[in-house]
N, C-alpha and C positions, 0 to 999 in steps of 0.2 A: 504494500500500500504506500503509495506516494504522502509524503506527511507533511502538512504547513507549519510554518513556525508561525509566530507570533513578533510582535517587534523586539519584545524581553526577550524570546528565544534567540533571535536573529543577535544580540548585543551578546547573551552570553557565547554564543558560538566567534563573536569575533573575538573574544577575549584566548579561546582555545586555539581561534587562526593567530590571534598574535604570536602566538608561542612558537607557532609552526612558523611564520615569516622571520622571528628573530632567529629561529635556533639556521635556517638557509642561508641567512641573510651570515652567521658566524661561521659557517660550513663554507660559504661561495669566498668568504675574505681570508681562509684557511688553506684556499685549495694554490697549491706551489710544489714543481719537482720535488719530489721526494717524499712530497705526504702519502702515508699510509692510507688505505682508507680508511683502518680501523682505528686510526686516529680520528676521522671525519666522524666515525660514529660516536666516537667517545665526547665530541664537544657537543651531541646532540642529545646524549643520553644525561652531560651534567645539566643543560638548560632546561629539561623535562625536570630532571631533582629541583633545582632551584626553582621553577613554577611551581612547583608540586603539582604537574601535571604525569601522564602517562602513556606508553607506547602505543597507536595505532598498529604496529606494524606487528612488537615482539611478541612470538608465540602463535600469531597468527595462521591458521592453516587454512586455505579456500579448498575445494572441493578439487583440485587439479593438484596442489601441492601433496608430496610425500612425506615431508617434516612439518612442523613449526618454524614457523621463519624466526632466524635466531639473533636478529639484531635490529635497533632500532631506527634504523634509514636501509633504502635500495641504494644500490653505490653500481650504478652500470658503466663501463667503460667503451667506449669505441662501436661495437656490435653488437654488442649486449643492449636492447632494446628499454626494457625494464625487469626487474625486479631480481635485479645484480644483488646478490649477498659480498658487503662488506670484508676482504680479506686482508693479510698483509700485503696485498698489493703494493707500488709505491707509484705511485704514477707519474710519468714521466711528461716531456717538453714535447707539445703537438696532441697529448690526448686528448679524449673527449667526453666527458663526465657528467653524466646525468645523475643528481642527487635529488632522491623524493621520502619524503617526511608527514608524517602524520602524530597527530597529539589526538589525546582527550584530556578537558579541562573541568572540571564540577559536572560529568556527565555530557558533555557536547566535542563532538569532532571538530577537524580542520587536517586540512589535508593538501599540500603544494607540492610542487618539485621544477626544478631548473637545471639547463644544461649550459655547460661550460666549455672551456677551452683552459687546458694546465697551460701556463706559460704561451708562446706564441704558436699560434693556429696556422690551420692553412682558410685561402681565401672559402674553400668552398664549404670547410666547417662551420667557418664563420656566416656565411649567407644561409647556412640552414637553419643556425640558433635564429637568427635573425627572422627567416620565415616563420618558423615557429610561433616565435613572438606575435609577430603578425596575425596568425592563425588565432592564435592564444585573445589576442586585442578582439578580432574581427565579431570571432564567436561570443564572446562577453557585452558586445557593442548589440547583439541579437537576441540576447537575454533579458528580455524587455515583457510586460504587460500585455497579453494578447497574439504577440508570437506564438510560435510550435516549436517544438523540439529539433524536428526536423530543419526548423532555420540557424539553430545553433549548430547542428552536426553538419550543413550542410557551408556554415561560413568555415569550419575547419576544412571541408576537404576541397572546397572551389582554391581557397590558398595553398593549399599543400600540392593540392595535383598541377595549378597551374606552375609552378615552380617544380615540376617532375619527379615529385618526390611518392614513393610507397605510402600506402596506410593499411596499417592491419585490421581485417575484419573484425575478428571477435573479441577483442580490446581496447578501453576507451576510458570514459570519465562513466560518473556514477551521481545517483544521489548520495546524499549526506547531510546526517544532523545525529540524532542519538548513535548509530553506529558509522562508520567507514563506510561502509559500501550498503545503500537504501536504494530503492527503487526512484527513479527510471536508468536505466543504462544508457548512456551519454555515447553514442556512434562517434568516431571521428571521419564521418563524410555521411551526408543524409539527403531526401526529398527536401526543400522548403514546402512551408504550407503542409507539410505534414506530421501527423505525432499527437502529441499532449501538449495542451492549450496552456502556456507558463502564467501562473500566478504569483501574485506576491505571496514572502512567504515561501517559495519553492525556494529549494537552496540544490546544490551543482556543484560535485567538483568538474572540472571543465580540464581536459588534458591530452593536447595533439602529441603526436607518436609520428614521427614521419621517419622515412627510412632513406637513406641519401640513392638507392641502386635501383629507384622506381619500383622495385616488387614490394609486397609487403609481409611476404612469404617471411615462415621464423621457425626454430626450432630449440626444445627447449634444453640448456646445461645439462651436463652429467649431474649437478645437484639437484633436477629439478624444477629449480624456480626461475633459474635467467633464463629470459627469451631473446635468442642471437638471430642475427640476420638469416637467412637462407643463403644470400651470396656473397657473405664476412663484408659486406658494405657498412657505413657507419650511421647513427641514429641517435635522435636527438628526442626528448623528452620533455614535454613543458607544463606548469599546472597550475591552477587556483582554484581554493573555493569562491565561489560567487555568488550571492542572494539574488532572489527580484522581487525587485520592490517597485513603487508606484512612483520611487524618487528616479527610477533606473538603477545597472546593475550597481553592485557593491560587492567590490573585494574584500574576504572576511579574513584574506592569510597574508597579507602585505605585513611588512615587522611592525 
């Protein structure tokens, strides 16, 4: 069941998305040759103590996963799509690093994620973060009063595709409020004019996926949980939660 907030609802969950934008916002000014990632997790896991907030992520097992997912951020690198488990990795100059983070705060989600560049990129890394963002903009700018669904899914995939990038079918953004992942399931490419009729009160995490080799084809880690390219091409990851409201949207995970 699709669930509206309220306007107290909507303030307490921004208070859970602040956590989630400070703890990225510490993660993204962290990231330099030679960090760990499991150092990137660790500066995620002290922000969560010091909110006295709690992992979205740790422990968590979806119906596709074999384990508990065992760390409090995704840490995907390069090919790795999403939901990269955090290792001693050390990442080096030219990667490509998508980090996605989820909290809960007094009972309410928030849920982002951003992709980077360690140290100096190349051009065509960079113009995909860059699409993304776009994408990321377009669809939030369509999360509006009387819209569809299908007009958010489909401002992600009219950017993604025209810029020749992959999008993976059965993976996307989500609702969200008391849990992580609530009904509706957020396409990254859709009909306009079709879907579920957005209200205020509807809350979104909103999060394009594009794949730099134009397929969107994937296959998932020997642990699992990472989903790598099909053609070791690289892939970039982007994300907010987002309300709608009658003001227009509102970012609930900015720091």
């Amino acid at each position: 069941m699709v669930e509206i907030k309220t306007s107290g609802e909507l303030d307490a969950m921004r208070e859970a998305g602040r956590v989630v934008g400070r703890a990225l916002a510490a993660m993204k000014d962290a990231v330099a040759p030679g960090v760990r990632l499991t150092e990137l997790n660790e500066i995620a896991a002290t922000i969560l103590k010091e909110s006295k907030a709690t992992s979205a992520f740790l422990n968590y097992q979806p119906a596709f996963a074999p384990t508990p997912f065992p760390a409090v951020i995704c840490a995907s690198v390069n090919d790795v799509i999403v939901h990269g488990i955090p290792d001693r990795y050390q990442v080096r100059d030219g990667d490509l690093l998508t980090i996605d983070f989820g909290a809960y705060l007094d009972g309410w989600a928030g849920d982002a994620a951003f992709s980077t560049i360690v140290g100096t990129g190349s051009a065509e890394d960079l113009r995909m973060i860059d699409v993304a963002g776009e994408a990321l903009e377009a669809a939030i700018k369509a999360a509006v009063p009387g819209n569809r669904l299908g007009d958010v899914e489909h401002a992600v995939g009219q950017v993604g595709r025209a810029a020749g990038y992959g999008i993976m079918d059965d993976f996307g953004g989500h609702g969200i409020g008391r849990h992580m992942h609530e009904p509706p399931f957020v396409r990254n490419e859709g009909r306009p004019g079709r879907g579920l009729v957005l209200r205020p009160g509807l809350t979104l995490a909103i999060e394009p996926m594009f794949v730099s080799g134009g397929s969107g084809s994937y296959y998932a880690a020997a642990d699992g949980w990472g989903l790598r390219s099909s053609d070791g091409t690289r892939a970039v990851h982007v994300e907010h939660t987002v309300a709608i409201t009658d003001d227009g949207p509102r970012i609930l995970t900015l720091p």
